[in-house]
Biotite code that builds the C-alpha atoms (Angstrom):
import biotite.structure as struc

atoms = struc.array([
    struc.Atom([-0.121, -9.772, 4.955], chain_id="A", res_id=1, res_name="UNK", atom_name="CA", element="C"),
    struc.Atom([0.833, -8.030, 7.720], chain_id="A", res_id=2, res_name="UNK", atom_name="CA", element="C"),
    struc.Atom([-1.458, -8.414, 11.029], chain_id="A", res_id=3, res_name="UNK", atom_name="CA", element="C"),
    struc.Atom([-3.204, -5.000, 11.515], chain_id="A", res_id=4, res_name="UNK", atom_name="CA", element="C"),
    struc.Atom([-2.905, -2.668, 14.584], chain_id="A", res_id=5, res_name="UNK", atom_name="CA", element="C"),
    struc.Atom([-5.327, -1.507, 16.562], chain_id="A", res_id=6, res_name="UNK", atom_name="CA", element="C"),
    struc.Atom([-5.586, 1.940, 14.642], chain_id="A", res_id=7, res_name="UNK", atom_name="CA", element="C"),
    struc.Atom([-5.220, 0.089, 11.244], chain_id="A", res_id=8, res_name="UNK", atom_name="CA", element="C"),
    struc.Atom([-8.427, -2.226, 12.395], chain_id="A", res_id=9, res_name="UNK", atom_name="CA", element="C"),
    struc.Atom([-10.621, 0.756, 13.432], chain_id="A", res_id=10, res_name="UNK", atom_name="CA", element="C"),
    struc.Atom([-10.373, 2.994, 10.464], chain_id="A", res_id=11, res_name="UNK", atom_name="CA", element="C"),
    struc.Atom([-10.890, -0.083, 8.076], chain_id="A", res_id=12, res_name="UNK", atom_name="CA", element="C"),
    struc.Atom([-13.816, -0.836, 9.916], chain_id="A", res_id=13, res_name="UNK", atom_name="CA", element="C"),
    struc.Atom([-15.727, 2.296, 9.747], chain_id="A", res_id=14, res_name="UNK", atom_name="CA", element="C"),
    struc.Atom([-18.097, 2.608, 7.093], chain_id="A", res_id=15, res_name="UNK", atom_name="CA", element="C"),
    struc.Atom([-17.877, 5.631, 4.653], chain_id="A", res_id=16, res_name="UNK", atom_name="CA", element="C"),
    struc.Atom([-19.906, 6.342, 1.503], chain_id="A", res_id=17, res_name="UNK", atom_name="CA", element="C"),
    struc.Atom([-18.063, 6.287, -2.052], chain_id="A", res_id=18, res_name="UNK", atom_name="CA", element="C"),
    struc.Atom([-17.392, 9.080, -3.727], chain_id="A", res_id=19, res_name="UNK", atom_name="CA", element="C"),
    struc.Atom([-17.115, 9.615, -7.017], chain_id="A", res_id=20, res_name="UNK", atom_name="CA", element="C"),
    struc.Atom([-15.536, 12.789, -9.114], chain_id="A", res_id=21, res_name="UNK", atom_name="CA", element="C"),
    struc.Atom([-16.905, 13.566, -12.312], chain_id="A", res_id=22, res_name="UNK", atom_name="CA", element="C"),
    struc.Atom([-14.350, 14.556, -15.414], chain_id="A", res_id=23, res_name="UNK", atom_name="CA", element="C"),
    struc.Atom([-14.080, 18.439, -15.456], chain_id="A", res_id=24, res_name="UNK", atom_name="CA", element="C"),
    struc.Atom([-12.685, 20.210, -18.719], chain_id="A", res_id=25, res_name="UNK", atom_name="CA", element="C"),
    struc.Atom([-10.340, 22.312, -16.474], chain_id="A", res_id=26, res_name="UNK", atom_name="CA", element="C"),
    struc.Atom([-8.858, 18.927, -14.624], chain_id="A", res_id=27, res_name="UNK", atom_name="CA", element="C"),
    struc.Atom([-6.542, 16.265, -16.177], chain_id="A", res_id=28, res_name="UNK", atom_name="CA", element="C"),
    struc.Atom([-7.574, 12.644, -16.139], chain_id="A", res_id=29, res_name="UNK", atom_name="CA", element="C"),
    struc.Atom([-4.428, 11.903, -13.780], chain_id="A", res_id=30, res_name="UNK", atom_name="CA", element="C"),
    struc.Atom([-5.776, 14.606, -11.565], chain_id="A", res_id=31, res_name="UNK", atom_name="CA", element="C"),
    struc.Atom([-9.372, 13.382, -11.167], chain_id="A", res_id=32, res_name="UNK", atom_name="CA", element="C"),
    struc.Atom([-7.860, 9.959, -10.565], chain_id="A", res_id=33, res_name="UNK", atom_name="CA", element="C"),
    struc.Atom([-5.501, 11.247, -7.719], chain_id="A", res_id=34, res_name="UNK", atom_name="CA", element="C"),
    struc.Atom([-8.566, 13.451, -6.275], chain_id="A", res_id=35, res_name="UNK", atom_name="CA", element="C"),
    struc.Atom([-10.912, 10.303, -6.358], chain_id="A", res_id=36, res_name="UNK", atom_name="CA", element="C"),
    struc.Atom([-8.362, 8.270, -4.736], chain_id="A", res_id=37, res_name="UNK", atom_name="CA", element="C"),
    struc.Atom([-7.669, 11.435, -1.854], chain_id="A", res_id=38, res_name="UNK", atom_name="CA", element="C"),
    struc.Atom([-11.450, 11.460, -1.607], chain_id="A", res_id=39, res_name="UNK", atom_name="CA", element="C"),
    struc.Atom([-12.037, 8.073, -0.771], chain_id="A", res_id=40, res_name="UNK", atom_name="CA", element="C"),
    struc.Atom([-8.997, 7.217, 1.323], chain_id="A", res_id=41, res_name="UNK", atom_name="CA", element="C"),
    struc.Atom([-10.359, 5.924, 4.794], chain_id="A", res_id=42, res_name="UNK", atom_name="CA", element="C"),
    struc.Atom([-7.065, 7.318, 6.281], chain_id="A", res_id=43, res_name="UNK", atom_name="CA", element="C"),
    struc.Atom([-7.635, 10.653, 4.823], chain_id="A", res_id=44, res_name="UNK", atom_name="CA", element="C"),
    struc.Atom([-11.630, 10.903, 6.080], chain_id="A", res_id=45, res_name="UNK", atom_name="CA", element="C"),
    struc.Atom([-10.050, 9.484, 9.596], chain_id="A", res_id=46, res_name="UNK", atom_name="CA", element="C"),
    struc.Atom([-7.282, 12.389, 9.620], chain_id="A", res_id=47, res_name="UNK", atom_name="CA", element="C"),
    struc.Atom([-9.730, 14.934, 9.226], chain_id="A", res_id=48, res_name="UNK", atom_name="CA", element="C"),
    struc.Atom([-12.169, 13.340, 11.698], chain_id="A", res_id=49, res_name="UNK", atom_name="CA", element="C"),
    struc.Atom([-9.278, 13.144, 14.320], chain_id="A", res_id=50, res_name="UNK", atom_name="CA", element="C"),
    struc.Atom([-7.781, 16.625, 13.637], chain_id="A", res_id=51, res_name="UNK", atom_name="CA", element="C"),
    struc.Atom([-4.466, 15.383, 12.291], chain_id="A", res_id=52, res_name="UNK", atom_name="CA", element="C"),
    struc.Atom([-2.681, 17.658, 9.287], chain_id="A", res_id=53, res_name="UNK", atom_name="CA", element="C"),
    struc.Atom([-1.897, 15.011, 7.277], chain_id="A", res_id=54, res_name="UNK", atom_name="CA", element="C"),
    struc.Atom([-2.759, 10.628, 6.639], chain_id="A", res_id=55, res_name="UNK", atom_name="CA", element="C"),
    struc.Atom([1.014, 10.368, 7.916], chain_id="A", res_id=56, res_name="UNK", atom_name="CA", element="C"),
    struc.Atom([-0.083, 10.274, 11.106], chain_id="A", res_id=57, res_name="UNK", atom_name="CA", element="C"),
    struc.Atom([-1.574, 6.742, 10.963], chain_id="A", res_id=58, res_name="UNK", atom_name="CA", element="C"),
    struc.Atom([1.725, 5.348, 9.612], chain_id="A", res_id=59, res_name="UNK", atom_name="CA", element="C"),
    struc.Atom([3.804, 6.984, 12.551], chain_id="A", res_id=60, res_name="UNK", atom_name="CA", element="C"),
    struc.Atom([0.589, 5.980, 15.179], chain_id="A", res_id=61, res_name="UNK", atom_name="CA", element="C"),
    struc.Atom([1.064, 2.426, 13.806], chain_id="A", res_id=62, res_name="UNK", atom_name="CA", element="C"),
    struc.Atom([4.538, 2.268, 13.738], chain_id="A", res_id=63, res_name="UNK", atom_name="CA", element="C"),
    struc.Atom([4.706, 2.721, 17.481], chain_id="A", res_id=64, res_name="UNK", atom_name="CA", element="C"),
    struc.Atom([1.757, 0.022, 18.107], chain_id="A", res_id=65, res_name="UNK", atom_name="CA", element="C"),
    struc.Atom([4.021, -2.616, 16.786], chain_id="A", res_id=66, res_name="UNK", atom_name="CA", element="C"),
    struc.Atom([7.383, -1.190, 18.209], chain_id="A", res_id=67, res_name="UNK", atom_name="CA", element="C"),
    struc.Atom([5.759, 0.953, 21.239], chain_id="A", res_id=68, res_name="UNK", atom_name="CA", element="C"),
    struc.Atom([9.032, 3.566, 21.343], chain_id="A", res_id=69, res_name="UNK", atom_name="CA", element="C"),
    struc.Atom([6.601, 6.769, 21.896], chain_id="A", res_id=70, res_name="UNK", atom_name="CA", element="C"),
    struc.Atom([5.834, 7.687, 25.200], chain_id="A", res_id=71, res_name="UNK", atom_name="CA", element="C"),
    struc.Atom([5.706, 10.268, 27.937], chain_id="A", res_id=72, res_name="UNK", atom_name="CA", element="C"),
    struc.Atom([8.619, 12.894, 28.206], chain_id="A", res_id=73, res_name="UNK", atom_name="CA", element="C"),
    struc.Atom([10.509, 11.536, 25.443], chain_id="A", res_id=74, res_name="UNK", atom_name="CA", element="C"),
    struc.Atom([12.926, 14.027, 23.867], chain_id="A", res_id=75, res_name="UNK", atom_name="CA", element="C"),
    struc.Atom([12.279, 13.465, 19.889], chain_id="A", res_id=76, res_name="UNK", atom_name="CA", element="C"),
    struc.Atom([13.524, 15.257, 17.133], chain_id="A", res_id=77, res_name="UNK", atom_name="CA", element="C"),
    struc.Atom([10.484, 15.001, 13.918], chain_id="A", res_id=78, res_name="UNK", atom_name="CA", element="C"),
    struc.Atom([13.086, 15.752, 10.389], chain_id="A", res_id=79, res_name="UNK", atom_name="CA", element="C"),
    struc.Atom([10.934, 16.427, 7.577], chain_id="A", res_id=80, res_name="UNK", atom_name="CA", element="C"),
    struc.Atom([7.943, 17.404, 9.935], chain_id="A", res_id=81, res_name="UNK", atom_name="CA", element="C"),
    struc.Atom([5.691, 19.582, 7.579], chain_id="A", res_id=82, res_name="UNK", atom_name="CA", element="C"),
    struc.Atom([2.716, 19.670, 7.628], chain_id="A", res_id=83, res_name="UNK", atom_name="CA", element="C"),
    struc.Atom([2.693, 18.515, 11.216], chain_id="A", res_id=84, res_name="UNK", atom_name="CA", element="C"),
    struc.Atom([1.270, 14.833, 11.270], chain_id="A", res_id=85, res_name="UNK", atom_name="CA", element="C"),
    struc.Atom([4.075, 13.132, 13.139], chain_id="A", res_id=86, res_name="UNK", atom_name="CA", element="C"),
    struc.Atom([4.494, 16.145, 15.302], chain_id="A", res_id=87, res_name="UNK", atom_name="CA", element="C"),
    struc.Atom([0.907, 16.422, 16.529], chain_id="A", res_id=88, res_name="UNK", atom_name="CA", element="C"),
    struc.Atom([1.207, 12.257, 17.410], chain_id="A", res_id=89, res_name="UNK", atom_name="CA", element="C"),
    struc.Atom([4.773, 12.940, 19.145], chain_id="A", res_id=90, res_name="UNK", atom_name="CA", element="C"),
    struc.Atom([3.523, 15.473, 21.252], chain_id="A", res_id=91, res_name="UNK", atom_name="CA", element="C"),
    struc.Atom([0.466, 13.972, 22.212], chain_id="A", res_id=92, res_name="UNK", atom_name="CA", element="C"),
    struc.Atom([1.976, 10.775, 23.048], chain_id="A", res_id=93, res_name="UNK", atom_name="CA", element="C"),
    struc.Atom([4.731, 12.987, 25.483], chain_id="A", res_id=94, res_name="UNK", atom_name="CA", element="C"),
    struc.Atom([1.441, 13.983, 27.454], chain_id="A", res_id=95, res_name="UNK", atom_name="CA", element="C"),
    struc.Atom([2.973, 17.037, 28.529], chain_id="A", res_id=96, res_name="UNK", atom_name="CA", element="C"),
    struc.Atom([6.522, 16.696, 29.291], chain_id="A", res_id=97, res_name="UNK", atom_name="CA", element="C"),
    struc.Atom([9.579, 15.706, 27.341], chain_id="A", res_id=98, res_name="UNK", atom_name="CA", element="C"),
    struc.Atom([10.725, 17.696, 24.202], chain_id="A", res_id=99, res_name="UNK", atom_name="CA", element="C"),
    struc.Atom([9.832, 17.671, 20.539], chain_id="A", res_id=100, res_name="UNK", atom_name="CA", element="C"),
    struc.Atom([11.547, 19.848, 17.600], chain_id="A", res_id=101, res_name="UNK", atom_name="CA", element="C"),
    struc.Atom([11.012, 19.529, 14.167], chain_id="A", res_id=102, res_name="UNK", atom_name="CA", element="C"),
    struc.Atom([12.211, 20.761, 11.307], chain_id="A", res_id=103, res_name="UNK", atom_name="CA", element="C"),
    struc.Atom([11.252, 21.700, 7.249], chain_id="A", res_id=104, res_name="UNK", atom_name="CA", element="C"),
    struc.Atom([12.246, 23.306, 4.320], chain_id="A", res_id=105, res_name="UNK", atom_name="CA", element="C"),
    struc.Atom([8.549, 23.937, 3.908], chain_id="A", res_id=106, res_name="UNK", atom_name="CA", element="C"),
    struc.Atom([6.614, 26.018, 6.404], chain_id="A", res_id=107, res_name="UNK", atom_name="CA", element="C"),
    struc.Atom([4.874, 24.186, 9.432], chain_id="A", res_id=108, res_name="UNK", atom_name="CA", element="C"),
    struc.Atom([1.712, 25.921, 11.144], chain_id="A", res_id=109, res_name="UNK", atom_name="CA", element="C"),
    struc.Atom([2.679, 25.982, 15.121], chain_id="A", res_id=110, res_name="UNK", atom_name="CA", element="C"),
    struc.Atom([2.094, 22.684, 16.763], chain_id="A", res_id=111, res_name="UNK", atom_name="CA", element="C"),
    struc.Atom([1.259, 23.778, 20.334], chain_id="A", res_id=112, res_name="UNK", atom_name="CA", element="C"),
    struc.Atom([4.254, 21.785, 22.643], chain_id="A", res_id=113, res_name="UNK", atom_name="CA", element="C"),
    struc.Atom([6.651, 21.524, 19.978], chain_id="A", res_id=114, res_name="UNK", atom_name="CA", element="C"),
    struc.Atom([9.330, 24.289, 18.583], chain_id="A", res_id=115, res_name="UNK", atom_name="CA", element="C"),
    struc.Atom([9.602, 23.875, 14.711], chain_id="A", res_id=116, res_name="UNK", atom_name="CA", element="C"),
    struc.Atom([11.691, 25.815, 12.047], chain_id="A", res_id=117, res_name="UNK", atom_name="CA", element="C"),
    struc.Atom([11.843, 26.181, 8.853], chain_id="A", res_id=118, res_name="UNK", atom_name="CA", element="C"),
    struc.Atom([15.382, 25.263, 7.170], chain_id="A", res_id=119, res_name="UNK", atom_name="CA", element="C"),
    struc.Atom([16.611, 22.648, 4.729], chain_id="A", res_id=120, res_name="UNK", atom_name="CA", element="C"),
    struc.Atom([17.891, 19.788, 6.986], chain_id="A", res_id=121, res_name="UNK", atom_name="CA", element="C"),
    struc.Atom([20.630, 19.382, 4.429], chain_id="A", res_id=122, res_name="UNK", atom_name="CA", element="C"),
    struc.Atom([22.232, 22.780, 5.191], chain_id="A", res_id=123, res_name="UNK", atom_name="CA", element="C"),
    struc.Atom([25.707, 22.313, 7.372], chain_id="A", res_id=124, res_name="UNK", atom_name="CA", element="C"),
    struc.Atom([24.192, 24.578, 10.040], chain_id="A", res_id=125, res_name="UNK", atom_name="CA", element="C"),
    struc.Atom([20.407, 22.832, 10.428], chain_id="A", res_id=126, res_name="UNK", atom_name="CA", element="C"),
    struc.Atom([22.447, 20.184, 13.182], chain_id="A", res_id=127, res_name="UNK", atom_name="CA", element="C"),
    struc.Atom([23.828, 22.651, 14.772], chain_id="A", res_id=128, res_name="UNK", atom_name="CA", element="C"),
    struc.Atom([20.680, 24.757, 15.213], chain_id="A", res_id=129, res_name="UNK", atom_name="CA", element="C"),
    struc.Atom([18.294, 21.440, 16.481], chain_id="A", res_id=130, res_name="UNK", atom_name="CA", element="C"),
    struc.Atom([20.964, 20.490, 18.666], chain_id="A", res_id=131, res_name="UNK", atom_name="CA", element="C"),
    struc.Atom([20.484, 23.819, 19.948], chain_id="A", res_id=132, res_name="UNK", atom_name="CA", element="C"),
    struc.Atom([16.801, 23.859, 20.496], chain_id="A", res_id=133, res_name="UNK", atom_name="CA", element="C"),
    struc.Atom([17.130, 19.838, 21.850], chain_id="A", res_id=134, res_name="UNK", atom_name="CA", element="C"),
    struc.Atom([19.375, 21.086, 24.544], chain_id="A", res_id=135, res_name="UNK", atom_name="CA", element="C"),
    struc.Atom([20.512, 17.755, 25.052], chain_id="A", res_id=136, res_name="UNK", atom_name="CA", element="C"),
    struc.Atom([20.731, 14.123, 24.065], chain_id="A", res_id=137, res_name="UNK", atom_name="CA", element="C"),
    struc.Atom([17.572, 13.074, 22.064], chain_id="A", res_id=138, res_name="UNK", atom_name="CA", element="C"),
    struc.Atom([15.211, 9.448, 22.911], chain_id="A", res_id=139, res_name="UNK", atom_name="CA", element="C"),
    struc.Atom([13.883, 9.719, 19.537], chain_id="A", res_id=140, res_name="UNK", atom_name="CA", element="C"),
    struc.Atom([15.216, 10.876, 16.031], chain_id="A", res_id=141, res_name="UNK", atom_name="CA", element="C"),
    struc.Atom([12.501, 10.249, 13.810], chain_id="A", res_id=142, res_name="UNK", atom_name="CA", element="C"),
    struc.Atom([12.314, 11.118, 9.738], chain_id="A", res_id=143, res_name="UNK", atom_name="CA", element="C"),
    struc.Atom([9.552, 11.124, 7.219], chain_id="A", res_id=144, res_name="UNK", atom_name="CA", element="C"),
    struc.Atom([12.036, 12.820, 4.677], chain_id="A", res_id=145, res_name="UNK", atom_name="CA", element="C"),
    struc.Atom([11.735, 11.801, 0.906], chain_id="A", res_id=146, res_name="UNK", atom_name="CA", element="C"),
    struc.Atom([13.333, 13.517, -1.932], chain_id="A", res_id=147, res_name="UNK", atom_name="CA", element="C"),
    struc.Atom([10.759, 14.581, -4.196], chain_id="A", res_id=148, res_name="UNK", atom_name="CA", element="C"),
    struc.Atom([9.885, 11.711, -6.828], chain_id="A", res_id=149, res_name="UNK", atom_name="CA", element="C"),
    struc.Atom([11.173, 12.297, -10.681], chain_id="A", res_id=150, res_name="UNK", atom_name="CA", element="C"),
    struc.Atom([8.907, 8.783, -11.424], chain_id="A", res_id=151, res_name="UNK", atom_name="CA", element="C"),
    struc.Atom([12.197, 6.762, -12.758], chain_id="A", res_id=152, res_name="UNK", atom_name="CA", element="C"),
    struc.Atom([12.384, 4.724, -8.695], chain_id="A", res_id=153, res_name="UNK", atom_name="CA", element="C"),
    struc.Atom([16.236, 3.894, -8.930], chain_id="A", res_id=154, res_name="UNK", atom_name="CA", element="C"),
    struc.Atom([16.543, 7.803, -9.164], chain_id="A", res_id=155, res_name="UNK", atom_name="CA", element="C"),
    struc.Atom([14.189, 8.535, -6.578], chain_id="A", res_id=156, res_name="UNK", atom_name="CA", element="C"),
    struc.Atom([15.693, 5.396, -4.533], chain_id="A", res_id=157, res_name="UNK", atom_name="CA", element="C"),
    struc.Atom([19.357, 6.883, -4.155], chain_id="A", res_id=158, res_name="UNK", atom_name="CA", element="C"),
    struc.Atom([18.260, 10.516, -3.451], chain_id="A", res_id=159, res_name="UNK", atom_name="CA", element="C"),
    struc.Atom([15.899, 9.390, -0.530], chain_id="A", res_id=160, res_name="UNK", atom_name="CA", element="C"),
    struc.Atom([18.858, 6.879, 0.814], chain_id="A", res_id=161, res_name="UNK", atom_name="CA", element="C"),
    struc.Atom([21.644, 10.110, 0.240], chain_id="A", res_id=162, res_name="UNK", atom_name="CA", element="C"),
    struc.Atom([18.724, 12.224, 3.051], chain_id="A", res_id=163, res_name="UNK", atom_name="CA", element="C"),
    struc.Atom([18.951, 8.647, 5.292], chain_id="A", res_id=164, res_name="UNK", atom_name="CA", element="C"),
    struc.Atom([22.564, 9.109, 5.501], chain_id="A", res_id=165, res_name="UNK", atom_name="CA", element="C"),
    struc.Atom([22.293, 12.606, 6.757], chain_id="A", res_id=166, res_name="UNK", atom_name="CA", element="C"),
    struc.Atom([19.619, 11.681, 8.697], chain_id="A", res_id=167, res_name="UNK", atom_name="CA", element="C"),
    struc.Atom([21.492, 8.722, 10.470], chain_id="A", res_id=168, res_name="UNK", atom_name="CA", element="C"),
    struc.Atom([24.620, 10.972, 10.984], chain_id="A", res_id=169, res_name="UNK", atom_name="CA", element="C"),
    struc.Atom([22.625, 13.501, 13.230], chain_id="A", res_id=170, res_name="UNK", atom_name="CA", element="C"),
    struc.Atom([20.972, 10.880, 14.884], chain_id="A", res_id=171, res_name="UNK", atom_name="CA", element="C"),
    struc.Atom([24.077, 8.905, 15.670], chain_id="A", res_id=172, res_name="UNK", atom_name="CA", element="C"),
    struc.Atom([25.384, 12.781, 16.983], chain_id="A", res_id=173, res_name="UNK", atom_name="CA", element="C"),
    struc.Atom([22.285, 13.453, 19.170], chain_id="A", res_id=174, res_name="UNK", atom_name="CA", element="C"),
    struc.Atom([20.586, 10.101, 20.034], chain_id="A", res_id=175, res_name="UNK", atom_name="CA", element="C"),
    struc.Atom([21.076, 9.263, 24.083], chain_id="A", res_id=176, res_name="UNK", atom_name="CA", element="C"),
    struc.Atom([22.342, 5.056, 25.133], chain_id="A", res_id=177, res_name="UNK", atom_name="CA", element="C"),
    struc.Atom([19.262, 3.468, 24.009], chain_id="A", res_id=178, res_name="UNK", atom_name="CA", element="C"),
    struc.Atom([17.776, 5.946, 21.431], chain_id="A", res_id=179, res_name="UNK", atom_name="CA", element="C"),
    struc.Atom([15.271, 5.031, 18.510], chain_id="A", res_id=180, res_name="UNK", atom_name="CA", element="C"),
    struc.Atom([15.722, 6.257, 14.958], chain_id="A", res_id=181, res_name="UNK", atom_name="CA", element="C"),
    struc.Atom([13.027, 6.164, 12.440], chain_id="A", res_id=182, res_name="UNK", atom_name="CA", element="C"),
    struc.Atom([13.644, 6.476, 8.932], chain_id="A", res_id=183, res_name="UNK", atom_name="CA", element="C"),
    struc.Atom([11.413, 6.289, 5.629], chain_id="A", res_id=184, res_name="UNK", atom_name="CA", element="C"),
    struc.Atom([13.201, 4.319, 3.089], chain_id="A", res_id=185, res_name="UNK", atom_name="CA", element="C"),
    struc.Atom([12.254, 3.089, -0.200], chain_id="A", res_id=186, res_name="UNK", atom_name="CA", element="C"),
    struc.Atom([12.045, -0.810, -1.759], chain_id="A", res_id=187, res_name="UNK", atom_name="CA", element="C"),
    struc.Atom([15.351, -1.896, -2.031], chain_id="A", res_id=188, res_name="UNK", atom_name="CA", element="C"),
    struc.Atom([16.089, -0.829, 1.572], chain_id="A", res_id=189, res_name="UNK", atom_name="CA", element="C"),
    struc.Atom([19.416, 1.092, 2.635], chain_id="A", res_id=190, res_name="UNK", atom_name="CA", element="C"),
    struc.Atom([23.004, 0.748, 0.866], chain_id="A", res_id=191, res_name="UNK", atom_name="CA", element="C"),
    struc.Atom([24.613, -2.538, 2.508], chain_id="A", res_id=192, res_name="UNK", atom_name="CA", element="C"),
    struc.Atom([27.214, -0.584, 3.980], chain_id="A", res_id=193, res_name="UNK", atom_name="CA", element="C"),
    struc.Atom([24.795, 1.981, 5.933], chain_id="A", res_id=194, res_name="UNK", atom_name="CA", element="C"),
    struc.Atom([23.132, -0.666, 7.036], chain_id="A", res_id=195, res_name="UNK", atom_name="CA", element="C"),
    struc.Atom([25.898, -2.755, 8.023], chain_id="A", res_id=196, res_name="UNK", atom_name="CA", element="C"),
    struc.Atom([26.831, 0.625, 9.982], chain_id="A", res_id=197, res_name="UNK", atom_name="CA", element="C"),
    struc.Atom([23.037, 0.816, 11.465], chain_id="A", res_id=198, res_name="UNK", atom_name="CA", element="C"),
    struc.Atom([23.355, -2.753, 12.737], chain_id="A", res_id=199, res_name="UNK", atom_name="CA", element="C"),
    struc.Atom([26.343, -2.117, 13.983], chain_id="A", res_id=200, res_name="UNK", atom_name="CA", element="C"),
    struc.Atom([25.255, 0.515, 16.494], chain_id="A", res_id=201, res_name="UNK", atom_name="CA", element="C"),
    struc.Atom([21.376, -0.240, 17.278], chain_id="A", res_id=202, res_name="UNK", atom_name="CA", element="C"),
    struc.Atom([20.457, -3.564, 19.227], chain_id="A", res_id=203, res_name="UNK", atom_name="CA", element="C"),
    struc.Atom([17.379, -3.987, 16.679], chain_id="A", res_id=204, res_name="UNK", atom_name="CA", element="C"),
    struc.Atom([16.396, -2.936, 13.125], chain_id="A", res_id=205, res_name="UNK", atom_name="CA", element="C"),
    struc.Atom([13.562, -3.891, 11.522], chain_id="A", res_id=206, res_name="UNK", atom_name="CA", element="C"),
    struc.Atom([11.916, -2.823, 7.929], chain_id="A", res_id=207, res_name="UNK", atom_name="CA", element="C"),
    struc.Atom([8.058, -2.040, 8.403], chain_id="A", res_id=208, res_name="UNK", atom_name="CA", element="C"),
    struc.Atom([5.808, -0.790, 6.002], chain_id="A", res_id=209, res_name="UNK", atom_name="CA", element="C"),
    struc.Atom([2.465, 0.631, 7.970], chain_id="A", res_id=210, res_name="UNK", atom_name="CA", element="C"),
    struc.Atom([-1.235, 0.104, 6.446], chain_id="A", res_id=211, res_name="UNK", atom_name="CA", element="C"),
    struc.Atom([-1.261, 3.902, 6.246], chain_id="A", res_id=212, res_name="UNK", atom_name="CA", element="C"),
    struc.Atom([1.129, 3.675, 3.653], chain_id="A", res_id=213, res_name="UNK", atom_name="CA", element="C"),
    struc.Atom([-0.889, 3.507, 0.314], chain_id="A", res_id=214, res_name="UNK", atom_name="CA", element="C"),
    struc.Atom([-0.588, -0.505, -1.473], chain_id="A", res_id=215, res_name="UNK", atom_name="CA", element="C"),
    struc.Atom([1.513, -0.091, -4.475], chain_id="A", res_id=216, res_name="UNK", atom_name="CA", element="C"),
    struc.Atom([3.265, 2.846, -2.810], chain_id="A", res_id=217, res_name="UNK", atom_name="CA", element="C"),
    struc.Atom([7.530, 1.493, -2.680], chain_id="A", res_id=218, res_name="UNK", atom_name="CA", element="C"),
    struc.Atom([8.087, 3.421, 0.939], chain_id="A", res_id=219, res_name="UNK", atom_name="CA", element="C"),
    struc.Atom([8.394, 1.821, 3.996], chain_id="A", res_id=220, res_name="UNK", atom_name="CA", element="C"),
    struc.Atom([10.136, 2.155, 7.294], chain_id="A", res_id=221, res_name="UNK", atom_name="CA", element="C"),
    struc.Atom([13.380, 1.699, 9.307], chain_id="A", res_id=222, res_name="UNK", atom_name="CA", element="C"),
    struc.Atom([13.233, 0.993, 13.238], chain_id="A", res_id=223, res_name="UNK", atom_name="CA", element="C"),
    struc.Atom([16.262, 0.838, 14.433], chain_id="A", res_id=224, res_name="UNK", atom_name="CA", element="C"),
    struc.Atom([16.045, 0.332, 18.155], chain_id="A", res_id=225, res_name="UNK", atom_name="CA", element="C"),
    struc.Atom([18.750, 0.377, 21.414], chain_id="A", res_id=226, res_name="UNK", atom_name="CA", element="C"),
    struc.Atom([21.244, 2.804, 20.005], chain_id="A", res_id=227, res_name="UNK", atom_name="CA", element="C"),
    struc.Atom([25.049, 2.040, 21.927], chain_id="A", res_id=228, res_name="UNK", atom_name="CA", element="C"),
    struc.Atom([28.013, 4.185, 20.731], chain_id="A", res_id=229, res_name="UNK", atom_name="CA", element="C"),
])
């Protein structure tokens, strides 16, 4: 098992009461079974308690205990940012300076210190547009992007891995001598050849899957660390 973080080790320890959600005529069995589970999540209760949009947070909080690459005025660019998890942590951890801009299909309420917009990633002009808004070369290019699931996980698998590629591209467009990218992934990791292509041009990559990130659940994270053209 993987040794816990510091955030990991607090929200385990706090005690919560267990909840349980009676069968309703009007709800499906798979339905009560995802509530209970939503109700009872420690992460979720902390998230709420904290004032964080979404659980998410945790993983990208823990993520940078173990690899410490957030800090104050980094310029990071949050893909797939809705509802606003990573962005709240990113900005927070910038303690006032720096730069962070996101972007979703979905709509993101404001994040106050961040610009966000709403546009599929995937769309020719989205680069363009963030490069735009970064003004600049970014520290960070950071993505929580996953296709949406169809259940069958080789299907789900290559669609994720064809939004790392895009996501990679940008980064490998925007990131600065030294730059971090951050990339969900699913079991089975990246294609050998991206990968091959990631090593090439980052000083350190690591797979990582954060105690945020619900057991049984096949995502888990690429660091990739010291980018050099």
């Amino acid at each position: 098992m993987t040794r816990l973080t510091k955030s990991a080790k607090e929200v385990r320890g706090r005690k919560t009461m267990a909840v349980r959600v009676k069968t309703a005529k009007s709800r499906s069995k798979s339905s009560t079974k995802w509530l209970t589970r939503q109700l009872n999540d420690p992460y979720v209760a902390e998230a709420q308690r904290r004032g964080y949009r979404s659980r998410a947070a945790f993983k990208l909080i823990q993520l940078d205990e173990r690899f410490h690459f957030l800090g104050k005025g980094k310029r990071i660019v949050d893909l797939g940012c809705a509802p606003g998890g990573w962005t709240q942590v990113a900005v927070a951890r910038n303690k006032g300076a720096g730069k962070v801009v996101g972007i979703d299909i979905l709509e993101t309420e404001p994040v106050p210190g961040a610009v966000l917009i709403q546009q599929d990633f995937t769309e020719p002009e989205a680069a363009e547009r963030l490069k735009q808004l970064l003004d600049g070369e970014a520290d960070i290019v950071m993505s929580d992007m996953a296709a949406n699931t169809t259940g069958h996980q080789q299907t789900d698998h290559l669609r994720t891995i064809a939004l790392v590629e895009i996501a990679y591209a940008f980064a490998k467009e925007v990131l600065a001598e030294g730059g971090i990218f951050v990339t969900k992934v699913f079991k089975g990791g990246m294609e050998s050849s991206l990968l091959a292509d990631v090593k090439k041009h980052f000083q350190k990559v690591v797979h990582a899957k954060p105690d945020a990130s619900r057991e049984g659940s096949p995502e888990e994270y690429l660091v990739a660390m010291g980018f050099h053209k």
